[in-house]
LUMVEX-67379 format. One record per residue (C-alpha): x, y, z. Coordinates in steps of 0.001 Angstrom, whole numbers, padded with zeros to 6 digits, always signed. Example, Ala and Ser with C-alpha at 12.3 -4.5 7.8 and 13.67 -1.06 7.14 Angstrom:
+012300-004500+007800+013670-001060+007140
END
This chain:
+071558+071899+135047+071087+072714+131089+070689+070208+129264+073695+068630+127390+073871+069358+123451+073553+065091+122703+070069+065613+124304+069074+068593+122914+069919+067255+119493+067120+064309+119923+063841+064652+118802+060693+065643+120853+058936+063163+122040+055902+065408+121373+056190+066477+117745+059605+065375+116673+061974+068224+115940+065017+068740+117540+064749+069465+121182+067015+072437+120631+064243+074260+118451+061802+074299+121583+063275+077946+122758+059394+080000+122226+058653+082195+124889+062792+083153+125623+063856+086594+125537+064942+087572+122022+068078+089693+123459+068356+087086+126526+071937+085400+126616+071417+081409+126830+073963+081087+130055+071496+083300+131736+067995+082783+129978+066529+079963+131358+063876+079118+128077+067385+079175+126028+069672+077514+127463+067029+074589+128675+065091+074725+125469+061991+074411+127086+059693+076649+125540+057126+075857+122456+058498+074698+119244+059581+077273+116950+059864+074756+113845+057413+076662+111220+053823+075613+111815+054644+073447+114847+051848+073775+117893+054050+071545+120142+053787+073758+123544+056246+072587+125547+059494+070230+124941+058659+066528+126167
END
């Protein structure tokens, strides 16, 4: 199950952005209801000169 939007608007525990901004690696034509990196936002961070790999 995706996550709900309270949760994706808390920060990572790994670098602090949003959780929502973790979406690196998802298709960039993919719909979120079907492409799993977007609508789990589970990718890398895609905050400007962020390394964070993964959401934690």
């Amino acid at each position: 199950m995706p996550p709900t939007l309270a949760e994706l608007e808390q920060p990572c525990a790994g670098c602090g952005h949003q959780n929502a901004v973790h979406t690196g690696g998802a298709k960039p034509g993919g719909w979120a209801i079907y492409e799993r990196t977007w609508a789990n936002a589970s990718g890398w961070c895609n905050t400007p000169g962020c390394d964070c790999p993964g959401r934690r």
